[in-house]
C-alpha positions in Angstrom: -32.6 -25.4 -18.5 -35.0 -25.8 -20.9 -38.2 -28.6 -20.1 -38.6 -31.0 -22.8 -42.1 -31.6 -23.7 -43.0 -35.5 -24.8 -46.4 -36.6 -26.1 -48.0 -39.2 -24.2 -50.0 -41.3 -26.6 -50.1 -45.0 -28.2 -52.1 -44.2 -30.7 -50.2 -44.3 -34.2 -52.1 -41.3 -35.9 -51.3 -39.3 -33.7 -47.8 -40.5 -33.2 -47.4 -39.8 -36.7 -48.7 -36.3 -36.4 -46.8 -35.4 -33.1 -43.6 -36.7 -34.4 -43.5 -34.0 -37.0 -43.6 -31.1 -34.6 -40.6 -29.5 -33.2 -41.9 -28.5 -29.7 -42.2 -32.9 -29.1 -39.0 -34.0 -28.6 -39.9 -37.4 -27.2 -42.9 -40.1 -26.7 -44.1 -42.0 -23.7 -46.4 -45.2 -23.6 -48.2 -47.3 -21.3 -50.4 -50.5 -21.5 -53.6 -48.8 -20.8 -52.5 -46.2 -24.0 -51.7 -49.0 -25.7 -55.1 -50.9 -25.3 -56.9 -47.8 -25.6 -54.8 -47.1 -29.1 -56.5 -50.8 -30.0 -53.4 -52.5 -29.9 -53.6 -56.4 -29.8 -50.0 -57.6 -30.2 -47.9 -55.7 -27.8 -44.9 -56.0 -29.7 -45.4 -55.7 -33.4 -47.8 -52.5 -32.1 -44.7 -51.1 -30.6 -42.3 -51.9 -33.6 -45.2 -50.5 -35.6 -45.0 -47.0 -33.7 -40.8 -47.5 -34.3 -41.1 -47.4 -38.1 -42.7 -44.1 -37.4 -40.9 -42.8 -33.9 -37.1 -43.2 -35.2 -34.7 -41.1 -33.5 -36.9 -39.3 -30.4 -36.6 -41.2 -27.4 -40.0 -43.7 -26.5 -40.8 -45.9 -23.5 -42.2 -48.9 -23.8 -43.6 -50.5 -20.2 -43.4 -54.0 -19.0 -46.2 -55.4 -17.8 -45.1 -58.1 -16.1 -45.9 -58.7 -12.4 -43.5 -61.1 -10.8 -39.5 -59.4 -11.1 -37.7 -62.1 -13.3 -40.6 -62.0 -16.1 -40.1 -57.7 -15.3 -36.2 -58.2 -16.2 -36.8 -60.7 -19.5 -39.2 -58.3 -20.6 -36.9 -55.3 -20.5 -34.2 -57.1 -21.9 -36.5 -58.0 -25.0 -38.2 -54.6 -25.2 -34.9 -52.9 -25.1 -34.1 -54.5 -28.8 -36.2 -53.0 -30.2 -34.5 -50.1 -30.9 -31.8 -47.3 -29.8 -34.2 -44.9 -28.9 -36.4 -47.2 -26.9 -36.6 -46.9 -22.8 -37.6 -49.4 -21.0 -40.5 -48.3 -18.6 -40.6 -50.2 -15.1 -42.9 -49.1 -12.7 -41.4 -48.4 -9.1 -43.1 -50.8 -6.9 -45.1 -54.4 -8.2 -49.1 -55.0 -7.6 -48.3 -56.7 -4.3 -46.2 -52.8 -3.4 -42.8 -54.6 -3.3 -39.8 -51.8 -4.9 -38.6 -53.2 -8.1 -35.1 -52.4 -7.3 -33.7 -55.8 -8.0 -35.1 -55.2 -11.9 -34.4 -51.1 -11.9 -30.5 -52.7 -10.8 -30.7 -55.8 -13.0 -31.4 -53.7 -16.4 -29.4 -50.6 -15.2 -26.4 -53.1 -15.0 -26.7 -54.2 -18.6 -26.7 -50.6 -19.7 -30.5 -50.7 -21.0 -32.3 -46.7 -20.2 -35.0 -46.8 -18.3 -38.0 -44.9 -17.3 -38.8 -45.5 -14.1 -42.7 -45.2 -13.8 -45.9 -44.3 -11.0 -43.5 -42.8 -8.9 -45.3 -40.0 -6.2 -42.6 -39.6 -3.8 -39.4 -38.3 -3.2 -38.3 -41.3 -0.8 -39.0 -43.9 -3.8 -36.8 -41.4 -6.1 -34.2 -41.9 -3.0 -34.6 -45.6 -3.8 -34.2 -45.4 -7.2 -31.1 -43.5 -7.1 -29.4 -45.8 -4.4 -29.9 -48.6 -7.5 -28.6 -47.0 -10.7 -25.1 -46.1 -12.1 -24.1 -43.2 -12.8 -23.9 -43.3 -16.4 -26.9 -45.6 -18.1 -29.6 -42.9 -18.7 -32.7 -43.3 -16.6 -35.9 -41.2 -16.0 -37.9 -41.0 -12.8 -41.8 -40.1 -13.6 -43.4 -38.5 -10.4 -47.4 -38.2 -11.2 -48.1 -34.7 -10.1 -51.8 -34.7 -11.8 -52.5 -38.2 -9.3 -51.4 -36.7 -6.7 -53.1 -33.3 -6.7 -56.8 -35.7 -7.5 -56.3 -36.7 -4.0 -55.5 -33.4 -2.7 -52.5 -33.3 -1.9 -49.6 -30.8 -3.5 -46.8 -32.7 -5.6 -44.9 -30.0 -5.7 -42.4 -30.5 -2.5 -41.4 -33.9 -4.1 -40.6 -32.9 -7.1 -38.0 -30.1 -5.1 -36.5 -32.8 -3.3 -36.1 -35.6 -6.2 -34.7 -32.5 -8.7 -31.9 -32.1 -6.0 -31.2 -35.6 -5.7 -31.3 -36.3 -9.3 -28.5 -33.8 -10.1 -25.8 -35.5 -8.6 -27.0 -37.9 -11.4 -25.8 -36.6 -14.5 -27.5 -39.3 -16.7 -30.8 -39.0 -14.7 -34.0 -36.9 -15.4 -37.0 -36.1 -13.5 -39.7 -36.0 -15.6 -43.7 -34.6 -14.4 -46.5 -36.8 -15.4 -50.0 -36.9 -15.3 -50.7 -33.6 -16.4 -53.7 -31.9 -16.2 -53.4 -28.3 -17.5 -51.3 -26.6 -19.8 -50.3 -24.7 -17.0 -48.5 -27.7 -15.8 -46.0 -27.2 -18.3 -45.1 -24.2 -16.5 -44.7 -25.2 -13.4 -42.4 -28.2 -14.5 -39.8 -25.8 -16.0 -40.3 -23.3 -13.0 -39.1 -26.7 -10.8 -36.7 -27.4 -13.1 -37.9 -30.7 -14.4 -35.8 -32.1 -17.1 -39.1 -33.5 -19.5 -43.1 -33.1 -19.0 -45.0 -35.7 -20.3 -48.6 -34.2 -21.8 -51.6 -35.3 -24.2 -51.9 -34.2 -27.4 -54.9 -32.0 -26.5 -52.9 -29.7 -23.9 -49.9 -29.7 -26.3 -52.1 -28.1 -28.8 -53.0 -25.6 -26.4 -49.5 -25.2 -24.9 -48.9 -24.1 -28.6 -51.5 -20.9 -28.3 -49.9 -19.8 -25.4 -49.9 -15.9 -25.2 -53.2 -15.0 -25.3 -53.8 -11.8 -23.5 -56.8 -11.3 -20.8 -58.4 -8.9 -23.0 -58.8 -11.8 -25.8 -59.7 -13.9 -23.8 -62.7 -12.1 -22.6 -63.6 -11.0 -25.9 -63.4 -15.1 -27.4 -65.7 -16.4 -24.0 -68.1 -13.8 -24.4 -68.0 -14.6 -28.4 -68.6 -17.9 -27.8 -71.8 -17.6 -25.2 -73.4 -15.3 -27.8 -72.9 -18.1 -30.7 -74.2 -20.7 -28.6 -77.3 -18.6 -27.0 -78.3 -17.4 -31.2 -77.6 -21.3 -32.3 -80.1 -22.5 -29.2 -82.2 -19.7 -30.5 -82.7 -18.7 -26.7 -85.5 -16.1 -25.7 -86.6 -14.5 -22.2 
């Protein structure tokens, strides 16, 4: 199985540039990309990045709090367009499981992208609140986790097995960190990685060998020592 890469980004230049490459195959959003992007009407922002972002698949998050205002969200964001997912994070500020709204909008056939997820137990959770035919993506933060120390790695094994009695389910590894990420996801299996435009442009210059390598560090200390005009 092959690892779809998505771009994670909001910002429309970029979405522009990224939607012309081959290797992206899909885009995925949040409100702190969207801010950061400069965005000050959520929605004609996101119908904006639509006019550019056609056909590959995109999530859009709520950003509501309280689970009703969660669901009429969704229901709105999901209008936007065929290739839109609606992104809801697992739990609320307050840490109660948005099941009710994962059920609610899984019901009405809307996709979803089920977001900040770090465990296999809320994948569990997930899974006991979906159908098995509305598409839906779990995102497990691997890069989170492994800031605090602690390997995602055995969740991602356990969700991948759960998932596949879920034919329209994907488990997709966020919060990336390196290129060599990418890797490791389709080692695991994961269905999508979502990465930055920076490490996709490396993941694109994969193959270097160790003896280039070498010779471009060394390269580059001897530019920057003759540029610094260094003497001993």
């Amino acid at each position: 199985m092959r690892t779809k890469i998505f771009c994670d980004i909001a910002d429309l230049n970029l979405i522009k540039k990224f939607n012309n490459k081959k290797i992206v195959k899909g885009f995925t959003t949040n409100p702190s990309l969207m801010r950061k992007a400069g965005a000050k009407d959520y929605k004609s922002y996101s119908k904006q990045i639509l006019k550019v972002c056609k056909n590959k698949p995109i999530s859009f998050e709520v950003f509501a709090d309280e689970f009703n205002s969660m669901i009429n969200q969704g229901i709105k964001i999901n209008k936007w367009g065929k290739n839109v997912y609606v992104k809801v994070p697992v739990v609320n500020s307050k840490n109660k499981f948005t099941g009710k709204v994962i059920k609610e909008l899984n019901t009405k056939n809307i996709k979803l992208n089920i977001t900040a997820v770090y465990t296999a137990k809320q994948t569990e959770k997930i899974l006991k609140n979906i159908n098995k035919k509305t598409k839906v993506i779990i995102s497990i933060f691997a890069g989170r986790t492994s800031d605090t120390g602690k390997d995602p790695i055995p969740e991602f094994i356990k969700s991948i097995k759960m998932a596949k009695k879920f034919k329209n389910v994907e488990i997709l590894w966020a919060s990336v960190r390196e290129p060599y990420n990418y890797l490791q996801a389709k080692k695991l299996g994961c269905h999508i990685i979502t990465i930055p435009p920076s490490i996709i442009e490396k993941i694109q210059k994969f193959g270097k060998s160790f003896n280039q390598l070498t010779i471009e560090t060394v390269k580059a200390f001897l530019v920057d020592s003759k540029k610094s005009k260094f003497k001993i």
